[in-house]
VOGU-3710 file (C-alpha; in Angstrom, 3 decimals, decimal comma):
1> xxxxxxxxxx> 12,423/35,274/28,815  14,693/33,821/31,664  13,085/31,823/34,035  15,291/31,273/36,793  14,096/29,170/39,860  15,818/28,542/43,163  15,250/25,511/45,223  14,459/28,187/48,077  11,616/29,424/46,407  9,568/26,834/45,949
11> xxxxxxxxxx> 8,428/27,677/42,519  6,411/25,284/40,813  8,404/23,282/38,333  7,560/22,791/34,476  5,526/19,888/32,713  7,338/16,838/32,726  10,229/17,290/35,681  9,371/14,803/38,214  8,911/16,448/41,420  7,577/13,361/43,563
21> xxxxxxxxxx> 10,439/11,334/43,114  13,182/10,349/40,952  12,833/8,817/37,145  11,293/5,250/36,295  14,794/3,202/36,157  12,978/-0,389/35,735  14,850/-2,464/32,887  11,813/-4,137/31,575  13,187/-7,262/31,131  15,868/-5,547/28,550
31> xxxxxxxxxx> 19,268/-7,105/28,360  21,562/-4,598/28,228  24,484/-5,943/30,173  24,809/-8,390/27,042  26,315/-6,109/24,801  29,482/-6,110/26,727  30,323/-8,708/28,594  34,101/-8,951/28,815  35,975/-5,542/29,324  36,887/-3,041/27,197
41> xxxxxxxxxx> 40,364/-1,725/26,465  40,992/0,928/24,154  44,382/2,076/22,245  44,697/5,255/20,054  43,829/4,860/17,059  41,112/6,158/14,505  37,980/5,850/15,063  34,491/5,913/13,177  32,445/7,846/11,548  28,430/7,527/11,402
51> xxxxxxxxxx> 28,093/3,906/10,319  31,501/2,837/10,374  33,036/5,130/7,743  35,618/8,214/8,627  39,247/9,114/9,475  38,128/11,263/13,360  40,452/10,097/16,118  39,925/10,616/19,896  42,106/10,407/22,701  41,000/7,287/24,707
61> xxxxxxxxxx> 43,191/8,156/27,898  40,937/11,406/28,456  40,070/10,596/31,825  36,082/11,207/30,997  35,959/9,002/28,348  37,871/6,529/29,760  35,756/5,777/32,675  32,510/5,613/30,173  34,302/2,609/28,101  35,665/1,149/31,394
71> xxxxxxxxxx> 32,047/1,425/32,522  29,869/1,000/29,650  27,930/-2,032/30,251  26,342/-0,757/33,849  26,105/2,628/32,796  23,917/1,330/29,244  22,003/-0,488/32,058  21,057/2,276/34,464  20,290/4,639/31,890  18,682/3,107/28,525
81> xxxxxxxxxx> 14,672/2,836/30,265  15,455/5,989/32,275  12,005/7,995/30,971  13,063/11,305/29,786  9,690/12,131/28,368  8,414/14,942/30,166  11,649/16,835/29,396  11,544/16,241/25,822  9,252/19,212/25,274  12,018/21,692/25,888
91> xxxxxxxxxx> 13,190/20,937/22,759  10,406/19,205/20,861  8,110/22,346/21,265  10,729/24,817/19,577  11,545/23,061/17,013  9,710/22,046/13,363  8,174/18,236/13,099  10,559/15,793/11,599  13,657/17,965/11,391  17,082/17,484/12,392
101> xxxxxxxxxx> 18,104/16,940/15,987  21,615/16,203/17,261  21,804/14,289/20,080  25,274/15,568/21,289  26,620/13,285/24,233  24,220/10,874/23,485  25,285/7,701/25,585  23,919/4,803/25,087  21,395/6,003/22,872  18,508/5,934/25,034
111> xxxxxxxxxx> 16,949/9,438/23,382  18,415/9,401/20,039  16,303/6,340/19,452  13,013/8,086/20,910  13,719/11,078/18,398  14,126/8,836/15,446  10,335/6,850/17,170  9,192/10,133/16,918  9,760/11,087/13,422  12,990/13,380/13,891
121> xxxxxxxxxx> 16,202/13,181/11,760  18,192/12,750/14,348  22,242/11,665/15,011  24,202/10,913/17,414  27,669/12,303/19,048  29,517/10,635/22,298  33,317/10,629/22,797  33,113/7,135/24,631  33,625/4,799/21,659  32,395/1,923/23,260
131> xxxxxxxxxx> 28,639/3,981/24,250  28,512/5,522/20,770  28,966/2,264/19,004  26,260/1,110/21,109  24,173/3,963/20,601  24,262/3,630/16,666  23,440/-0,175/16,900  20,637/0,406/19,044  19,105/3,519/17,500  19,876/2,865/14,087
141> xxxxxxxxxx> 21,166/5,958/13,723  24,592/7,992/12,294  26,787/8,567/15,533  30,330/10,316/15,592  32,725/9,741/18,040  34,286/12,948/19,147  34,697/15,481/21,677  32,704/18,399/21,864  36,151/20,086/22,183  37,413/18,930/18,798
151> xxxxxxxxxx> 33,922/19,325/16,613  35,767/22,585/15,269  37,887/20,670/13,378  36,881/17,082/13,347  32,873/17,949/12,807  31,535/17,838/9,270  31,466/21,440/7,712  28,199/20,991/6,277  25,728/19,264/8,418  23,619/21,452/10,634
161> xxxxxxxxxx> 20,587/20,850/12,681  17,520/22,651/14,130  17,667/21,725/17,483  20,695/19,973/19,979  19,956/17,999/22,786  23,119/17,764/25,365  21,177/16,022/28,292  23,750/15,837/31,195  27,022/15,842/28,502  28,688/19,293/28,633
171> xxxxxxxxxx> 28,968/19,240/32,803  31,626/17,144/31,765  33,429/19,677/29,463  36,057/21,626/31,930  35,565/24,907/32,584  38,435/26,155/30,617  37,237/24,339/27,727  33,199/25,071/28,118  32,922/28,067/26,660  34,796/26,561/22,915
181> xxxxxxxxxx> 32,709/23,577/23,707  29,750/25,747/23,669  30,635/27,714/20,561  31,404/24,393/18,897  27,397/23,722/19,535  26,232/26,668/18,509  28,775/26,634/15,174  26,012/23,032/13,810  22,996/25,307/14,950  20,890/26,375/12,318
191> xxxxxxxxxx> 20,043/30,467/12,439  16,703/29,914/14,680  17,670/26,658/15,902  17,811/26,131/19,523  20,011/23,997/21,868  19,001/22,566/25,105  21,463/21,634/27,299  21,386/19,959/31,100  24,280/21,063/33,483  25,244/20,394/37,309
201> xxxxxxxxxx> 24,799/23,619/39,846  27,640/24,497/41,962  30,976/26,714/42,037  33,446/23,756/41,569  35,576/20,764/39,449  35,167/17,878/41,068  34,861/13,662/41,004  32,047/12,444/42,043  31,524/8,909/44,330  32,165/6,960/41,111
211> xxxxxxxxxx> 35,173/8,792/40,062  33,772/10,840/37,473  35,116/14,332/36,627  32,061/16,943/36,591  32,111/21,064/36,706  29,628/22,311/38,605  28,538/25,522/36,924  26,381/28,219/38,749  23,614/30,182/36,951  25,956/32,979/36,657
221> xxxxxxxxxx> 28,654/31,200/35,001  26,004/29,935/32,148  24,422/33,533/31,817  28,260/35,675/31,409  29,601/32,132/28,463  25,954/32,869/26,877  26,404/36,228/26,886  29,610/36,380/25,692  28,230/34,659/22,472  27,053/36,097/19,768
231> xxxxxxxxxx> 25,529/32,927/18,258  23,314/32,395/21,016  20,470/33,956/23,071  19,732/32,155/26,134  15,957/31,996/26,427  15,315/29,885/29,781  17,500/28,891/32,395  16,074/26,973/35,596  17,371/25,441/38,360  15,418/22,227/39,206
241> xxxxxxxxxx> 14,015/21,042/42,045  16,304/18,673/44,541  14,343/17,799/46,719  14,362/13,572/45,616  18,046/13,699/45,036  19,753/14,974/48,793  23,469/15,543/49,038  23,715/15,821/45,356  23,925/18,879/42,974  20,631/19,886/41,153
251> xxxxxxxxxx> 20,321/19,844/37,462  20,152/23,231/35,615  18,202/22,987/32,279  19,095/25,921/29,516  17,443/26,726/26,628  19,309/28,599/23,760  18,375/30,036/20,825  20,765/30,185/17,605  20,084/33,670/16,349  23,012/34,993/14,472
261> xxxxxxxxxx> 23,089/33,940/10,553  26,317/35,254/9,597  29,193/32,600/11,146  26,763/29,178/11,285  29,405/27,665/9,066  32,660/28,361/9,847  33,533/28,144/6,483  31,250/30,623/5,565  32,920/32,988/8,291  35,935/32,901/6,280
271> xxxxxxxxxx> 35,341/33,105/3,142  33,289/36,557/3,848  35,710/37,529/6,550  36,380/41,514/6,347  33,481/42,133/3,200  30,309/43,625/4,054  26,963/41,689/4,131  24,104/43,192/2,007  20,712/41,822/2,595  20,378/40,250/-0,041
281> xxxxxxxxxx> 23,457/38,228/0,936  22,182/37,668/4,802  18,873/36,164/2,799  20,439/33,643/0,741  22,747/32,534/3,544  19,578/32,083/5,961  17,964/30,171/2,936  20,736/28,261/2,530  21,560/26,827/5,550  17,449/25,911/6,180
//
């Protein structure tokens, strides 16, 4: 059931969202800035896959990804201790114990670590090379450097998860691009499998104070890309609380369901294209791809 909530309202917000003020960002003593301390250039050139094997490339003079290497060490250090807990459950309570998570714009790693604490099979995927290198080293975890944009045909064609996790990484995706982005998601989905995804409310493409491109996507925009999806069912979409963060835009959390078994692979989608599906054939597709 959609749960939409305006900052108007004053609806009470769900477990975990911090309503009394803004996220623990204390360092605990961890040296993050260490990992890079002289700065980072970046050519084209291939790049790696999980663990250092793989022929994906990326483009680093996208203008997103180029500020994340240019600004990888401070961003590692305001976000790695940033607690996330509370929002965790969004996914966490959907989704089977110990089963596969991608963490898709994962950063520096912060929460693909805490899945892999918490018993999950989780990997990573960030198109800054520099944050997804430090990601896998710190999480210990597989982590592919591409863009969302490109999983179509850069993505493995046989790895698929039970829930995605894209905590503030698709508001970077233009809007021209989100809804492929999107069905690039939903494509690693497992049928059942959900994706939660975090997103920036406005009407508008814009930099922010640091330079950073960002589309700010309204509720509406989110409900017609959903909708036009077949893949997905959007289950819960609210619009957080900004009352600790003034002048800026408020987060919009999503929640969206995987529920068509046909075209999770899109090899699969060919291979069947224009033959009819018994049931038989819908079963052993669902089993398969469990």
């Amino acid at each position: 059931m959609l749960q939409p909530i305006n900052r108007a309202t004053h609806a009470p917000l769900p477990q975990g969202i911090h309503p009394n003020g803004p996220p623990n960002f204390a360092h605990h003593g961890r040296q993050t800035d260490t990992y890079f301390k002289e700065p980072l250039t970046f050519t084209a050139k291939k790049t790696l896959h999980p663990l250092g094997k793989g022929p994906y490339s990326i483009d680093p003079n996208d203008e997103v990804i180029k500020w994340y290497n240019t600004h990888a060490a401070q961003y590692i250090k305001d976000t790695l201790t940033v607690d996330m807990e509370g929002h965790y459950a969004f996914l966490l309570g959907k989704i089977p114990e110990k089963s596969k998570i991608m963490d898709a714009g994962c950063g520096a790693g912060r929460d693909l670590k805490i899945f892999a604490d918490k018993g999950y099979d989780a990997e990573g995927l960030d198109a800054s090379e520099a944050l997804a290198k430090h990601a896998r080293d710190y999480s210990g975890r597989p982590v592919y450097i591409m863009k969302f944009q490109d999983m179509d045909t850069q993505f493995p064609k046989d790895k698929f998860y039970d829930g995605i996790w894209a905590c503030a990484s698709l508001l970077h995706v233009p809007k021209k691009e989100f809804s492929h982005a999107l069905d690039n998601l939903a494509n690693i989905l497992k049928p059942g499998g959900y994706l939660v995804a975090s997103l920036k409310e406005g009407n508008s493409e814009e930099h922010d104070q640091n330079g950073r491109f960002f589309n700010y996507i309204s509720l509406d925009e989110i409900k017609n890309t959903i909708s036009e999806n077949p893949k997905l069912k959007l289950e819960t979409l609210i619009l957080q609380d900004n009352t600790f963060r003034p002048g800026d835009h408020a987060f919009i959390t999503l929640v969206a369901k995987r529920v068509d078994p046909i075209s999770a692979t899109p090899n699969n989608a060919e291979k069947t294209a224009g033959k009819p599906k018994s049931w038989l054939e819908l079963l052993k597709t669902w089993l398969r791809l469990r």
